[in-house]
N, C-alpha and C positions, 0 to 999 in steps of 0.2 A: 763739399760739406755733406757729412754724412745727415740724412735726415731723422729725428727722434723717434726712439723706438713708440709704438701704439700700446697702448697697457691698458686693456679691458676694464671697463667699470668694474665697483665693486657688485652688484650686482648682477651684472653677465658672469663675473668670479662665482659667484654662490649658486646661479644655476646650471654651469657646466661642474662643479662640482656635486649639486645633486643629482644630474642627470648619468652622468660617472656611476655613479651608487645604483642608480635605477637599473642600470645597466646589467651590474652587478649581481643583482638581485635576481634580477630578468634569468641571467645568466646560470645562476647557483638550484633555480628550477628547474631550468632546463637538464642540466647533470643529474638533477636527484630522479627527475625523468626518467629519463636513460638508464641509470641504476638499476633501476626498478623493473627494467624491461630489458633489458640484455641478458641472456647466459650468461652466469657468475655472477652478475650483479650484487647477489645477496653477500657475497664476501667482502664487497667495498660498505655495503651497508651495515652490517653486524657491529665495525667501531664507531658508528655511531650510533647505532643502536644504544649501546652502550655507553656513549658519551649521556642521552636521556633518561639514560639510570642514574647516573653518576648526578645529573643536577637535582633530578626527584630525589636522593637519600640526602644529600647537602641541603635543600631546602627544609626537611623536616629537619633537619640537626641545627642549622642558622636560627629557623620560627624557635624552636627548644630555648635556645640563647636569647632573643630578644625578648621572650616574654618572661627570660630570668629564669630559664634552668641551665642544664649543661648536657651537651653531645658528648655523649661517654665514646660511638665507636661505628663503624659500618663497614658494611661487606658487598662487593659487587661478583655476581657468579655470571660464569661464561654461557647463560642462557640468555642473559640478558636482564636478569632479574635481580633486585637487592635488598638489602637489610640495614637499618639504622637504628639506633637504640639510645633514645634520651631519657632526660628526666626532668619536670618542671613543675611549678609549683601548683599547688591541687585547683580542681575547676574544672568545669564544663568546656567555659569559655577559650580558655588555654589546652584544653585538648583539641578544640575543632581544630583552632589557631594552627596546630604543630602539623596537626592530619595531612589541613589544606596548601600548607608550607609547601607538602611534598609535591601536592599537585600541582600549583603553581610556580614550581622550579624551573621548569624548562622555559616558561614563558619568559618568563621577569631574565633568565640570562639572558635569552633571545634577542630581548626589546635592548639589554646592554648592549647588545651585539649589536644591533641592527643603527642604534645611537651613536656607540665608539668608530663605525664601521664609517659614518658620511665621507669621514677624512682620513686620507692615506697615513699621517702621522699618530691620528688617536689612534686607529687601528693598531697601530705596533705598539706604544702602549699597553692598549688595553689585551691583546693578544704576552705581552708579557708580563702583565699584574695576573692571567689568567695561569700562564704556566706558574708565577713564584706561588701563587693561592692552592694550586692542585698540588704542590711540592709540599707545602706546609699540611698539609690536611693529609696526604698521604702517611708524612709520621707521625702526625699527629691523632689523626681516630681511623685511619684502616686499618681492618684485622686478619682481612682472609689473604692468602700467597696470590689468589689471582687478582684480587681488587689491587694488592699493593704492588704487584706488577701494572698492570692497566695502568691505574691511576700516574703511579711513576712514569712511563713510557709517554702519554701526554704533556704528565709537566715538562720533562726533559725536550720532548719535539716541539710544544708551546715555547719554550725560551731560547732554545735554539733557533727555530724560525723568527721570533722577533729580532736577534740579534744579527743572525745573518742576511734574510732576504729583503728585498727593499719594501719600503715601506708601502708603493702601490701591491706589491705581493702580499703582505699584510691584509690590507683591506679585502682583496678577496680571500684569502683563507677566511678572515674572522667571519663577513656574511654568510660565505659558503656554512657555517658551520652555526649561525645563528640560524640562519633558514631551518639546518636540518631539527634543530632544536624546535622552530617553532612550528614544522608538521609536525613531529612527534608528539604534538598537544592532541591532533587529531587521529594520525596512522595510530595510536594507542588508546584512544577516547573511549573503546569500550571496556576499560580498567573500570571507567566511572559508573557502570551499569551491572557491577558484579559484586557483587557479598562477602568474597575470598579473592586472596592475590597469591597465587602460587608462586615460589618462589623453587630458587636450587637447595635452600633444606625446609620444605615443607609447605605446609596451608595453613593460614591462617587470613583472622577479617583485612576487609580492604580498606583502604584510606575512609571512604564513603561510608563503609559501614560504622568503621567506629565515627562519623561525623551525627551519622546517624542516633547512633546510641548516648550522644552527651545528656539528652533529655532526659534519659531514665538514669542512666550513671549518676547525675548531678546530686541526687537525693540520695548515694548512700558517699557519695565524696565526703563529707566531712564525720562518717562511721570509720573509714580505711581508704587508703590510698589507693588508688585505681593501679590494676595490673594492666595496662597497653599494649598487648604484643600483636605485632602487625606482620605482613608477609609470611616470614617464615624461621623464626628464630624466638628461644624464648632466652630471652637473654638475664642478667641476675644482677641489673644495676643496682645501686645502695647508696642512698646521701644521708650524712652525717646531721643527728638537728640536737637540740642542746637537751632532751632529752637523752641521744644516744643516736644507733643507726636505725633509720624508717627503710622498706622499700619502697623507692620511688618509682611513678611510672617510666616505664621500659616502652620503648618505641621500636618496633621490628617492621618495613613496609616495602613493598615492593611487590613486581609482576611480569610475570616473561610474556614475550609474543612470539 
C-alpha cells in the first residue's frame, strides 16, 4: 500500500512562496550589481534606462487623465531622456498632480511589479497586461521613430515572453525589471535638485520646478491658461470649450543621465 502523499500546510505554502520572491529579489541586485561594474555593462543598462523614461512620461500622461484631461502624445530619445505633452483642466492643484505623476512613475510600476511578481502565475499576467498596455500606448500617443520603435520592441518581447516562457521565468523577468525601476527612483534622484531637464530636443523647467512655480502661477490661472512646457519640447496642444478652441496646458518633461 502505497502511503499518502504529505502536502505542506497552507502556511509553509505562503512562506516558501515568499521566500522564492526574496530570493528573487536578492538575486535581480545582485545582476544590476554586476552591470554596473563590469566592462560593457552600460550596454545591458541603457534599455533600462530607458524603460525609467518610459514609465516617468506615462505617468505624467495617466495623472493628465485622472484629474480629467487628456495625453495628447510623447516622445522617448535615445539619450535616455523624454517628452510628454498633456492637457488638463486649469489649477495649481492639477498641475503639481500631473508634474509629480511623472516622478512618481517608476515607483508605483515598481511596487506593481514587486506585488504581481510574489507568484509565478500573476507574474505572467501581469508581465502580459504590461506588454498589451505598451502596445496600445505606442499607437496611441508615441510620436518620435525611436520611442515607437523602443516602445514597440518591449510590447512585442513583453507578450512574447508571457506566452511562451514558463511562468517561474516570468516571475523573475517581471522583479528583475521592477527592481531596476525602483533604483532608478534613486540612480536619477538628482533630476529632483535641478531647475531644468535636458532633454534630446532641448531645455526646459524640471518637473520640481514647475511644482515649484503653482503658487505664483495660481494667481494668474483664471487671467489665461497656463503654457506647461517641460523637458524639451514646445509642443502646440488645443482643446476645444464651448466658446471655441483655448490653448491648453502642454506638458513637455524629461531628463537624460
Amino acid at each position: 500500500m502505497t502511503p499518502p502523499e504529505r502536502v505542506a500546510p497552507p502556511s509553509s505554502q505562503a512562506m516558501s512562496v515568499s521566500g522564492r520572491a526574496r530570493w528573487i529579489l536578492l538575486g535581480s541586485l545582485a545582476v544590476t550589481a554586476v552591470l554596473y561594474a563590469i566592462p560593457g555593462g552600460s550596454i545591458a543598462i541603457w534599455p533600462l534606462l530607458l524603460l525609467s523614461t518610459l514609465a516617468h512620461e506615462l505617468g505624467h500622461g495617466v495623472t493628465a487623465i485622472l484629474v480629467g484631461g487628456t495625453f495628447h502624445q510623447f516622445e522617448i530619445f535615445a539619450n535616455g531622456s523624454g517628452v510628454a505633452s498633456s492637457s488638463w483642466p486649469e489649477g495649481a492643484i492639477n498641475t503639481a498632480l500631473v508634474s509629480a505623476g511623472g516622478l512618481v512613475g517608476p515607483s508605483i510600476v515598481a511596487a506593481f511589479g514587486f506585488f504581481m511578481g510574489r507568484r509565478p502565475q500573476t507574474a505572467k499576467a501581469a508581465m502580459a497586461f504590461g506588454g498589451l498596455t505598451l502596445l496600445i500606448a505606442d499607437v496611441w500617443v508615441v510620436r518620435n521613430v525611436f520611442g515607437f520603435a523602443f516602445v514597440g520592441v518591449v510590447a512585442v518581447l513583453s507578450l512574447v515572453f508571457a506566452m511562451r516562457a514558463s511562468a517561474r521565468a516570468n516571475q523573475h523577468m517581471l522583479v528583475f525589471l521592477a527592481t531596476q525601476l525602483g533604483l532608478s527612483v534613486f540612480s536619477r534622484a538628482d533630476y529632483l535638485f535641478t531647475p531644468v531637464a535636458h532633454t534630446g530636443a532641448g531645455v526646459m523647467p524640471s518637473d520640481v520646478a514647475r511644482i515649484a512655480s503653482t503658487n505664483t502661477s495660481a494667481e494668474n490661472t483664471a487671467q489665461s491658461p497656463p503654457q506647461i512646457q517641460y523637458g524639451s519640447h514646445r509642443a502646440s496642444a488645443m482643446r476645444a470649450t464651448s466658446e471655441g478652441i483655448t490653448p491648453a496646458p502642454v506638458w513637455a518633461t524629461g531628463g537624460n543621465r
